[in-house]
GULO-879231 format. One record per residue (C-alpha): residue number from 0; residue in three letters; z, y, x. Coordinates in pm, 1 decimal, always signed. Example, Ala and Ser with C-alpha at 12.3 -4.5 7.8 and 13.67 -1.06 7.14 Angstrom:
rec num:0&residu:ala&zz:+780.0&yy:-450.0&xx:+1230.0 $
rec num:1&residu:ser&zz:+714.0&yy:-106.0&xx:+1367.0 $
This chain:
rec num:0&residu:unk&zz:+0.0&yy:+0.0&xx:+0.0 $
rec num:1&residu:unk&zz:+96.2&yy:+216.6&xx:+272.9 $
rec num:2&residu:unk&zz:-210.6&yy:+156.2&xx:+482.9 $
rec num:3&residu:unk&zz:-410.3&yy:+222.6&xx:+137.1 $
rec num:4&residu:unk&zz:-271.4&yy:+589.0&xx:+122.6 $
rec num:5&residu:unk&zz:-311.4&yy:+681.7&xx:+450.0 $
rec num:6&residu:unk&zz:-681.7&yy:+553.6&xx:+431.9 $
rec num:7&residu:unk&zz:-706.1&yy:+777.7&xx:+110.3 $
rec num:8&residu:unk&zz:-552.5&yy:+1104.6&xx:+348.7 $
rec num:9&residu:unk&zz:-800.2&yy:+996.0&xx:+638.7 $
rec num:10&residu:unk&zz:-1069.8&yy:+1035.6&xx:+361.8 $
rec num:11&residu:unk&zz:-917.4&yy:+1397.5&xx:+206.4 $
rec num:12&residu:unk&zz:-861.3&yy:+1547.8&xx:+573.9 $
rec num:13&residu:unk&zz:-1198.5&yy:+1491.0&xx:+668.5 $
rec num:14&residu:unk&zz:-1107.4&yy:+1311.3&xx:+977.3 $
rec num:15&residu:unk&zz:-1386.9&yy:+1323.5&xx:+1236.1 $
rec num:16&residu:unk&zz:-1374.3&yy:+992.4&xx:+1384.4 $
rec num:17&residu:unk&zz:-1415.5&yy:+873.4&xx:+1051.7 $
rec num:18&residu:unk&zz:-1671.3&yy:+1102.1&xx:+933.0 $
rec num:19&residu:unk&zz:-1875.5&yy:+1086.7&xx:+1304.4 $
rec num:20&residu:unk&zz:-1903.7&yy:+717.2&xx:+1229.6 $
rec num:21&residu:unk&zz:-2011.9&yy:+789.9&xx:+822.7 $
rec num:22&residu:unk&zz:-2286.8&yy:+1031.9&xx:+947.9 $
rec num:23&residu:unk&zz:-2424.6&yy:+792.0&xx:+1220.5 $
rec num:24&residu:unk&zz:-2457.1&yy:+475.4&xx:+998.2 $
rec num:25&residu:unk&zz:-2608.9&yy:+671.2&xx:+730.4 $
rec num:26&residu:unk&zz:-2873.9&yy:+835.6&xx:+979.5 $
rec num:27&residu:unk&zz:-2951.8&yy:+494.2&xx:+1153.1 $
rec num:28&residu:unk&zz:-3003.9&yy:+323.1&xx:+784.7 $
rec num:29&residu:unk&zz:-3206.9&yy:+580.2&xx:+607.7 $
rec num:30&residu:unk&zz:-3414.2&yy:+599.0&xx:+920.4 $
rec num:31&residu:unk&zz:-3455.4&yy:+219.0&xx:+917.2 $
rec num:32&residu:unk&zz:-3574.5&yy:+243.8&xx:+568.2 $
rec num:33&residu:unk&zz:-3832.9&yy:+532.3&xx:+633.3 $
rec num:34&residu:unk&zz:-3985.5&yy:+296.9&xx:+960.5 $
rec num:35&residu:unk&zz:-3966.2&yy:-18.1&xx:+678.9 $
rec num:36&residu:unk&zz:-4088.9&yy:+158.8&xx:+416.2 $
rec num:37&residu:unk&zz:-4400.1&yy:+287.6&xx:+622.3 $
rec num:38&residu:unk&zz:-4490.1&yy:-71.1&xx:+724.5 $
rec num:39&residu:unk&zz:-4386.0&yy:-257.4&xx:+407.9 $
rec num:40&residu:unk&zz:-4560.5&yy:-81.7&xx:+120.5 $
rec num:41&residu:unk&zz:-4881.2&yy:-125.9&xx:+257.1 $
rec num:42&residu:unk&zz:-4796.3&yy:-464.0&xx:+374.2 $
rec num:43&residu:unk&zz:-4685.2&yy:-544.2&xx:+21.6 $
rec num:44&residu:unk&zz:-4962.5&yy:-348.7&xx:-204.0 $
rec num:45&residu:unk&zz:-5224.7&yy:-537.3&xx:+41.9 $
rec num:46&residu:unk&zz:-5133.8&yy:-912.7&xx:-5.2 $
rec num:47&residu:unk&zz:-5116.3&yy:-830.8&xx:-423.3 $
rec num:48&residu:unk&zz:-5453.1&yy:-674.2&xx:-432.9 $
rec num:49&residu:unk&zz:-5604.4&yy:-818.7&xx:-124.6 $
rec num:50&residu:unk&zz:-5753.7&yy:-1202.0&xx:-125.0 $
rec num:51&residu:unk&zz:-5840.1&yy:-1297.2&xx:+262.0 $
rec num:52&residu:unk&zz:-5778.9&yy:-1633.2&xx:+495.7 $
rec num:53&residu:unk&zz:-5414.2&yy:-1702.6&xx:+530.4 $
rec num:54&residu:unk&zz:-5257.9&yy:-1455.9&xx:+272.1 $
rec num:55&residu:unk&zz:-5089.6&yy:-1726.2&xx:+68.7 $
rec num:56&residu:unk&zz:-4881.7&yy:-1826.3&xx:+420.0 $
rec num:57&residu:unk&zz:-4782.1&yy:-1460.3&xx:+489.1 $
rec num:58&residu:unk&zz:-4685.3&yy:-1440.6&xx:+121.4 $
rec num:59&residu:unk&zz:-4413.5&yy:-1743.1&xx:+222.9 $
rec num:60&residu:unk&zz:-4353.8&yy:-1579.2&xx:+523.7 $
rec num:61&residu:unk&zz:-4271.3&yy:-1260.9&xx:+365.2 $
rec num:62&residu:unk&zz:-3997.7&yy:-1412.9&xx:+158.8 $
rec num:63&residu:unk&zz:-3874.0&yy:-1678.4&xx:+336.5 $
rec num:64&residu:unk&zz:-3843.6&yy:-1382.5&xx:+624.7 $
rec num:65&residu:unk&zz:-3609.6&yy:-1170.8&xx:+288.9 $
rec num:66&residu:unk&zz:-3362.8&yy:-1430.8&xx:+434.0 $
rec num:67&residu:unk&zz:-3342.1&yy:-1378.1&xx:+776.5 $
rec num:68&residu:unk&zz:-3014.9&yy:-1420.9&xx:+948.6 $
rec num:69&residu:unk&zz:-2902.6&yy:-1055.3&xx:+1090.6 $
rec num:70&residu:unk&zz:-2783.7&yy:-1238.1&xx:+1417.4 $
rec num:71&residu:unk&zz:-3106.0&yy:-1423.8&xx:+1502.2 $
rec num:72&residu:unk&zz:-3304.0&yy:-1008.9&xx:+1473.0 $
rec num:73&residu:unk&zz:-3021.6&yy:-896.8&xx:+1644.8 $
rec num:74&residu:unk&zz:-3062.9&yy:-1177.8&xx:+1908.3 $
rec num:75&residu:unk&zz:-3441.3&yy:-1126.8&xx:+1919.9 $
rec num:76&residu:unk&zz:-3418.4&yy:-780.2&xx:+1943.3 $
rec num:77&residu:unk&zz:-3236.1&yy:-811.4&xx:+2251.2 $
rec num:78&residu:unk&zz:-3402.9&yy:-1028.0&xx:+2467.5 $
rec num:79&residu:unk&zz:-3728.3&yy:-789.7&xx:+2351.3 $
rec num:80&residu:unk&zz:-3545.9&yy:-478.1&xx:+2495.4 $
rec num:81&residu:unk&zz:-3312.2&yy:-614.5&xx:+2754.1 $
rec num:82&residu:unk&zz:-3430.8&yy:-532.7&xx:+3132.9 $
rec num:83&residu:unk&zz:-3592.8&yy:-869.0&xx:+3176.8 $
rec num:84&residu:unk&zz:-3791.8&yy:-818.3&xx:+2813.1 $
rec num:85&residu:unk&zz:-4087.9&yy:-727.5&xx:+2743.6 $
rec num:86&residu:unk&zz:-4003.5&yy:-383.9&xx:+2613.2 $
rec num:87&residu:unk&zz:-3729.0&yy:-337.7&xx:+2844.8 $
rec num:88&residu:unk&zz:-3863.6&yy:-30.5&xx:+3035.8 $
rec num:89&residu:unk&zz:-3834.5&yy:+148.2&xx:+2720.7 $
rec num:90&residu:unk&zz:-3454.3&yy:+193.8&xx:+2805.3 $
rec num:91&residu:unk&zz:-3326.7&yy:+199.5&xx:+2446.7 $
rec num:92&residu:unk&zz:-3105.5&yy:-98.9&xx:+2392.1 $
rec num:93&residu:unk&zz:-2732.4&yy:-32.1&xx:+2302.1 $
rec num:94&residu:unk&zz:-2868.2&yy:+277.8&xx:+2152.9 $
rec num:95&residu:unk&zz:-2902.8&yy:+421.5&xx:+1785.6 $
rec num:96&residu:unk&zz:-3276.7&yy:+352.0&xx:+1832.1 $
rec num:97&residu:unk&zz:-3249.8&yy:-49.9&xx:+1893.8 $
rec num:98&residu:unk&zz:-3051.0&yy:-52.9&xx:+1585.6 $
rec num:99&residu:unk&zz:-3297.1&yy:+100.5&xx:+1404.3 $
rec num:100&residu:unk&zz:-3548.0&yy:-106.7&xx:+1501.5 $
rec num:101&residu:unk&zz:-3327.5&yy:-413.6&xx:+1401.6 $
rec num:102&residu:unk&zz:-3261.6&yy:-262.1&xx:+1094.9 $
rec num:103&residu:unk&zz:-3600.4&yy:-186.4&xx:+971.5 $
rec num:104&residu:unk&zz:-3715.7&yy:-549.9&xx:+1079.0 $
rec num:105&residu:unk&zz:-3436.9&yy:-676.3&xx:+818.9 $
rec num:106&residu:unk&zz:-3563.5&yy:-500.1&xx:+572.8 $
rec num:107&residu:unk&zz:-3930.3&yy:-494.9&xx:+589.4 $
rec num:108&residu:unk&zz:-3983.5&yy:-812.2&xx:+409.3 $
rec num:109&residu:unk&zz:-3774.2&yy:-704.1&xx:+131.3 $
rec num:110&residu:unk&zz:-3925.2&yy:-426.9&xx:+71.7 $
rec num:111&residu:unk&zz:-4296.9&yy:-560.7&xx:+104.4 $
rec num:112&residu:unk&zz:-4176.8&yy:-856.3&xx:-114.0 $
rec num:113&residu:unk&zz:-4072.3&yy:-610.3&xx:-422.2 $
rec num:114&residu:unk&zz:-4385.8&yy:-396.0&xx:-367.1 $
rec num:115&residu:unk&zz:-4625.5&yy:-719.9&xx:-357.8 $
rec num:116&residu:unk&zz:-4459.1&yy:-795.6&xx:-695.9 $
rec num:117&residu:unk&zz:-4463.9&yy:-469.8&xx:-851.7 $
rec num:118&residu:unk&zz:-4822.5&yy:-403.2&xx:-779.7 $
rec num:119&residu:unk&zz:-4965.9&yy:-755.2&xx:-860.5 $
rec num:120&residu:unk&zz:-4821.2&yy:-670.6&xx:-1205.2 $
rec num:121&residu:unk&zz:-4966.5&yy:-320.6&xx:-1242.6 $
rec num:122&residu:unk&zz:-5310.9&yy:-452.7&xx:-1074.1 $
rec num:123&residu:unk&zz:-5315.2&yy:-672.0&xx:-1444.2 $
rec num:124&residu:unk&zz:-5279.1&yy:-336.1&xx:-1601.8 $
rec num:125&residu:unk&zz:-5552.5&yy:-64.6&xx:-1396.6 $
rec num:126&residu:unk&zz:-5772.7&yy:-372.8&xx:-1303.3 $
rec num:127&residu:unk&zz:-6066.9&yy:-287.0&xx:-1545.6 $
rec num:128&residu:unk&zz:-6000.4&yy:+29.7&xx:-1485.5 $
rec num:129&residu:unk&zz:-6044.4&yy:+78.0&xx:-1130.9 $
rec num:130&residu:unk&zz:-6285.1&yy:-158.2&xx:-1127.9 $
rec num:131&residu:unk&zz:-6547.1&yy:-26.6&xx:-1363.8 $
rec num:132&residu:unk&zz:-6462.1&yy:+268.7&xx:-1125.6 $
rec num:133&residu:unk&zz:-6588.0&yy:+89.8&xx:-810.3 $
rec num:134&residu:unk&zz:-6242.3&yy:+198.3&xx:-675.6 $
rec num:135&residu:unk&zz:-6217.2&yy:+51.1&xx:-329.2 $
rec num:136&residu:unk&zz:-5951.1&yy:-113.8&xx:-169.8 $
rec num:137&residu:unk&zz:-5814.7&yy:+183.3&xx:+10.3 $
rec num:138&residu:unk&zz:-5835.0&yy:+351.1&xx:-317.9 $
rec num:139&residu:unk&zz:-5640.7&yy:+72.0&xx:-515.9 $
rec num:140&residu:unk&zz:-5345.2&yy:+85.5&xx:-268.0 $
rec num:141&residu:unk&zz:-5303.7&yy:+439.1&xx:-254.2 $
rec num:142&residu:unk&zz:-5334.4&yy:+449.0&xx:-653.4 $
rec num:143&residu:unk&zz:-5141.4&yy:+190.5&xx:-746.6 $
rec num:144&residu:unk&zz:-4834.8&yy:+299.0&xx:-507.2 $
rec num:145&residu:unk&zz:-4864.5&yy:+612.2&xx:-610.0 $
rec num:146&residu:unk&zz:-4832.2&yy:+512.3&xx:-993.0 $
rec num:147&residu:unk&zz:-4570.3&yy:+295.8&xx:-901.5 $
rec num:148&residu:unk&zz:-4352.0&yy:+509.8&xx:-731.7 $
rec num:149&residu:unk&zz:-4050.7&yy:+568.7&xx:-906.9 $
rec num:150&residu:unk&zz:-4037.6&yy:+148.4&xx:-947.4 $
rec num:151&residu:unk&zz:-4104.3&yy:+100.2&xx:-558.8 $
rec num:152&residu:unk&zz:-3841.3&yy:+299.8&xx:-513.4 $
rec num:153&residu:unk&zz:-3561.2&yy:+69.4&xx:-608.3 $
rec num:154&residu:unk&zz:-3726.4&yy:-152.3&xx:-335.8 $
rec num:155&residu:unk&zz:-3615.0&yy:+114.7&xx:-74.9 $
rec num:156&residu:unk&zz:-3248.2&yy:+150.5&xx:-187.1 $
rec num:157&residu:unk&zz:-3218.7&yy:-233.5&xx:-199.2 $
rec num:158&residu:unk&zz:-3369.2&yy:-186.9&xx:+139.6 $
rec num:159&residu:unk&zz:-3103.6&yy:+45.3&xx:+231.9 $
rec num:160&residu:unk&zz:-2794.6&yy:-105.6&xx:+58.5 $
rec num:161&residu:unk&zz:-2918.1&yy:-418.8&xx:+325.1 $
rec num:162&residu:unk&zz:-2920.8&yy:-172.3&xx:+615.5 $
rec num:163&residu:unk&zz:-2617.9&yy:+1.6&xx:+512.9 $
rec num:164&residu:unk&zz:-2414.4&yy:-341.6&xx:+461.2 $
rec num:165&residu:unk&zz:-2533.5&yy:-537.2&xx:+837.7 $
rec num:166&residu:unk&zz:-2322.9&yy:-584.6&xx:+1083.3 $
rec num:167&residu:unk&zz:-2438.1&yy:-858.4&xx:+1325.9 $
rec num:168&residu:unk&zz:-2801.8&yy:-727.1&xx:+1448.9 $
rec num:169&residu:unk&zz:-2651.0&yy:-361.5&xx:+1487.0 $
rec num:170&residu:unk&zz:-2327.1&yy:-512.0&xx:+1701.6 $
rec num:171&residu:unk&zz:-2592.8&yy:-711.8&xx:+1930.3 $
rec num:172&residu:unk&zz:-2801.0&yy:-435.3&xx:+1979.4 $
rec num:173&residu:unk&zz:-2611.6&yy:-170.1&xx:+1946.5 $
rec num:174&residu:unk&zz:-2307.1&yy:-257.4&xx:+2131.5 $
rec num:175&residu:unk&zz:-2046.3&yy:-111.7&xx:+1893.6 $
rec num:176&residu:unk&zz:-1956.4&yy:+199.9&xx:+2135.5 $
rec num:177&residu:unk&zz:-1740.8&yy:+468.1&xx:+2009.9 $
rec num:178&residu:unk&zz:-1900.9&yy:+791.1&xx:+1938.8 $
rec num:179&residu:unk&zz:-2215.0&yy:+659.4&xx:+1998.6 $
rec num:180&residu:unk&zz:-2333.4&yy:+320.2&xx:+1843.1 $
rec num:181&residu:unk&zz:-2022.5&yy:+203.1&xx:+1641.7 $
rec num:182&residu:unk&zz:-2144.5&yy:+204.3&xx:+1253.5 $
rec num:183&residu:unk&zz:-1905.9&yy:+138.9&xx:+969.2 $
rec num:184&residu:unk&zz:-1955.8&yy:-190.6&xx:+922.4 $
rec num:185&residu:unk&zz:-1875.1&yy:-267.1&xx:+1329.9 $
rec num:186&residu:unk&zz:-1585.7&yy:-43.1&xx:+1333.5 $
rec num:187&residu:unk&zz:-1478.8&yy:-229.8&xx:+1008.2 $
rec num:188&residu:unk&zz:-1450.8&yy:-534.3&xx:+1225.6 $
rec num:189&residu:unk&zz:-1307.4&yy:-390.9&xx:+1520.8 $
rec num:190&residu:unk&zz:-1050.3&yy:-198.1&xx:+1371.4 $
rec num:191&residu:unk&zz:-931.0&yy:-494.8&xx:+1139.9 $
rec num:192&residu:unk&zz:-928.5&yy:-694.9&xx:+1431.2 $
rec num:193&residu:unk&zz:-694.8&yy:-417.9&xx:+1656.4 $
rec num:194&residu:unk&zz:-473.2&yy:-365.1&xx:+1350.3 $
rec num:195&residu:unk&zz:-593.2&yy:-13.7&xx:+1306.5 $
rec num:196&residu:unk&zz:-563.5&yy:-81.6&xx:+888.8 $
rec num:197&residu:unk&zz:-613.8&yy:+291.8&xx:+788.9 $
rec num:198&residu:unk&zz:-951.0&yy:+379.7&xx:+945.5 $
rec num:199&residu:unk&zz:-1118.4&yy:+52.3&xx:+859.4 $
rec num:200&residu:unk&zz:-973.2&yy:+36.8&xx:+485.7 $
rec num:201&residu:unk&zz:-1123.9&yy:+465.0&xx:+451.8 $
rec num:202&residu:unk&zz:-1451.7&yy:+368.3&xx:+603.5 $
rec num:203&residu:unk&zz:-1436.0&yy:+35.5&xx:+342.0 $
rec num:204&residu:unk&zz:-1379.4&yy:+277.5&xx:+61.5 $
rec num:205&residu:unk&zz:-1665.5&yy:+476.5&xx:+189.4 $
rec num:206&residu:unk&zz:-1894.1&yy:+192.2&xx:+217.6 $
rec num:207&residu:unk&zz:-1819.8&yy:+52.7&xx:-109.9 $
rec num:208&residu:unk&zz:-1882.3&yy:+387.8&xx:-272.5 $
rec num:209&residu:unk&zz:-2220.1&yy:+409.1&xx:-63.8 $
rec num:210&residu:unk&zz:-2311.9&yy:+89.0&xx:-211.1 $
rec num:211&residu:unk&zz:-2203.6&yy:+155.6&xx:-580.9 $
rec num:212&residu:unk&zz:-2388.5&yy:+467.5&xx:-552.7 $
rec num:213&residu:unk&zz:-2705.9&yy:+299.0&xx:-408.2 $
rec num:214&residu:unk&zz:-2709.4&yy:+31.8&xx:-693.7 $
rec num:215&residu:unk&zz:-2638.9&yy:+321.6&xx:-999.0 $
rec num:216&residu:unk&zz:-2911.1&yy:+515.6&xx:-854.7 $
rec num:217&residu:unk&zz:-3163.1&yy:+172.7&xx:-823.4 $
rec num:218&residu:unk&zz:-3103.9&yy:+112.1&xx:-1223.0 $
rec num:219&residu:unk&zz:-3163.0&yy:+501.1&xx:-1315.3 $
rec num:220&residu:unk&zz:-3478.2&yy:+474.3&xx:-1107.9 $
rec num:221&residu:unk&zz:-3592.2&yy:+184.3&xx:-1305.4 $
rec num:222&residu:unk&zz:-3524.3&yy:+344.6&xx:-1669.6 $
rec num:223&residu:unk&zz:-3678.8&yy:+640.3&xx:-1495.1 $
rec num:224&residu:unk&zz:-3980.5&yy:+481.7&xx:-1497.3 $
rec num:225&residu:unk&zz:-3973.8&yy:+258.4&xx:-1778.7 $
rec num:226&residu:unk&zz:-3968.3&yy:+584.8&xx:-1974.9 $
rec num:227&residu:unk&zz:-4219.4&yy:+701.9&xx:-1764.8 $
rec num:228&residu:unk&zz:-4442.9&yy:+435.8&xx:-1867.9 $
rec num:229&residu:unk&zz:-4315.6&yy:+436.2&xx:-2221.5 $
């Protein structure tokens, strides 16, 4: 109870550890979601309108990859951007950047998964349409993800309630270093573990709030757009 209220007065007094770590995970998630978002929604709007050699086994790929254990990313990330890697001259592992990178690669398949639905669904409805248009492919992404925008976006804030919830891909590439790579989630598991109860309970409170607010603002998106459509 006691390490409940003095969570609560970390919260009210604005403390800045607390806060430092709140603005950096919410920085390193949206910008995962932008870099996901920019590579899934055309991934996605291409395999529903797009019929070429091997689509059906990205399709699986795509969803079986929705699974994808955080540690094994975090894990490949690594040995992609350690100094014996491949990308290791880039210099940007154990940095805010690496765990973007693992972030976004968590989240791409969701995101392209949701969009491949959405769009296969309103391909049944502008199909005669476009094509007694002679609407080209190009011209059927960019339409249809346009008209589906305000659906596609609940993809992106189930995108970013998965960034904003990891914890093993961010600690592996990240290195969980105060002031400078330690997210909510990895200080929620450091702190428990040291005993510090109050900071990791406040930044708990805050996360669960995040994700409350992520999922309230996914189902006013979708009546958003049901009415839209309506």
């Amino acid at each position: 109870m006691l390490d409940g209220l003095n969570a609560w007065q970390l919260i009210m007094s604005g403390d800045a550890t607390l806060f430092a770590i709140v603005k950096l995970s919410l920085a390193v998630s949206l910008s995962a979601v932008v870099l996901a978002a920019v590579i899934g929604l055309p991934l996605g709007a291409s395999l529903a309108l797009m019929r070429f050699p091997g689509r059906s086994a990205i399709v699986v790929l795509v969803n079986a990859f929705m699974g994808l254990p955080p540690v094994v990313v975090g894990l490949a990330v690594y040995l992609l951007l350690s100094r014996s890697g491949p990308l290791g001259n880039l210099g940007i592992l154990f940095t805010p950047t690496a765990m973007i990178v693992a972030q976004a690669i968590l989240i791409v398949p969701i995101i392209a998964a949701l969009t491949r639905q959405t769009i296969e669904d309103l391909w049944i409805e502008y199909r005669d349409e476009l094509s007694a248009m002679d609407v080209g492919p190009l011209g059927r992404i960019t339409t249809l993800l346009w008209d589906a925008r305000f659906s596609l976006l609940t993809a992106l804030l189930a995108g970013f309630g998965r960034a904003a919830a990891e914890v093993g891909a961010v600690m592996i590439v990240g290195g969980n270093m105060e002031g400078f790579t330690r997210t909510m989630t990895t200080a929620i598991a450091l702190e428990t573990s040291k005993g510090n109860l109050p900071l990791a309970l406040g930044l708990g409170m805050i996360l669960v709030v995040i994700v409350l607010a992520i999922n309230a603002a996914a189902w006013g998106a979708r009546v958003w757009s049901e009415r839209q459509v309506g």
